[in-house]
C-alpha positions in Angstrom: -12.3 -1.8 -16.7 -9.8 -4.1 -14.9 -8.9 -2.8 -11.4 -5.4 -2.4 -11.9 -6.5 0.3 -14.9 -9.2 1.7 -12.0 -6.7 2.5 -9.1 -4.0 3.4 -12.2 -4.1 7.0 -10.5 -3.1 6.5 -6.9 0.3 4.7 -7.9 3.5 6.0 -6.8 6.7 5.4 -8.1 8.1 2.5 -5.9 11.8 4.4 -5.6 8.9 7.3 -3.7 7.9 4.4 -1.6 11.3 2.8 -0.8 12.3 5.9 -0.1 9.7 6.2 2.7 10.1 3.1 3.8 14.1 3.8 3.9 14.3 0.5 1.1 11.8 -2.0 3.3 14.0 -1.3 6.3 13.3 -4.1 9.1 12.9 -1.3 11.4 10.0 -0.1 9.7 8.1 -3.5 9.4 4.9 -3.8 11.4 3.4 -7.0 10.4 2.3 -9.4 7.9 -0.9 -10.7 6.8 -1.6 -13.2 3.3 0.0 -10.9 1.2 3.7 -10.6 2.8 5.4 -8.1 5.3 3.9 -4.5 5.9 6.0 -1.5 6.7 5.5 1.8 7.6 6.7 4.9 5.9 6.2 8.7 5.7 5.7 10.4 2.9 4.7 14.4 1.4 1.5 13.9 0.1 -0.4 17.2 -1.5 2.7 18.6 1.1 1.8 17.1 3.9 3.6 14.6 6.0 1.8 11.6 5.9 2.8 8.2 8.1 1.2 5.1 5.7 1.5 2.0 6.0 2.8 -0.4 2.7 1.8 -3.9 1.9 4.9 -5.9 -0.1 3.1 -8.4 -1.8 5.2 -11.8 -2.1 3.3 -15.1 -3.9 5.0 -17.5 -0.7 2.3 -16.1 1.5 -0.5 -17.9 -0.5 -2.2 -14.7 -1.5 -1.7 -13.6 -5.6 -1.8 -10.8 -7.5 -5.4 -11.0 -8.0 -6.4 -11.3 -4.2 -4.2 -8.3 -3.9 -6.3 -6.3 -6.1 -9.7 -7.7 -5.0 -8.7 -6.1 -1.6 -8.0 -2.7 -2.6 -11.1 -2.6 -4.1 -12.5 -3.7 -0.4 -10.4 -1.1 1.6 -11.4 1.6 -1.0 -15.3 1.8 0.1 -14.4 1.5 4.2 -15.0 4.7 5.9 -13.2 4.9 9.2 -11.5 6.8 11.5 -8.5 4.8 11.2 -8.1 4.1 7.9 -7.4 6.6 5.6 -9.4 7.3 2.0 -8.1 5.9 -0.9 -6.8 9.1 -2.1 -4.2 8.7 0.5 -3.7 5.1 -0.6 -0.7 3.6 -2.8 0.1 1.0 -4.7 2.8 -0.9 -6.0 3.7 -3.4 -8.3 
């Protein structure tokens, strides 16, 4: 099964996410790592208010699509305080 078909059930419509993210507002960015500028957002989730944080993946950075993909797969077996479980998780094309 290729990841993408794997984490097929945590992705959210990316009008949800620009919609948290008030359309990748500069006032919402909060870094930037291999994969391009992160931003934080809130969203309801199960109807709760949750603050998440969204990775924008752009090719410039010298990180691909594949990369991208390897990582979720990472991030989804950390367990820690900070970091929430991959149900919370979303990704976007």
């Amino acid at each position: 099964m290729s990841l993408t078909k794997e984490f097929d059930n945590l992705r959210i419509p990316i009008n949800d996410i620009k919609l948290a993210t008030n359309n990748f507002d500069e006032r919402n960015y909060i870094g930037q790592d291999g994969f391009g500028k992160v931003y934080k957002g809130e969203l309801i989730h199960f109807g709760h208010c949750v603050t998440a944080s969204f990775k924008r993946l752009d090719p410039r950075c010298g990180q691909g699509t594949t990369e991208f993909w390897q990582e979720i797969n990472v991030v989804s077996h950390y367990t820690h305080e900070c970091i929430l479980s991959l149900s919370w998780a979303f990704v976007t094309r």
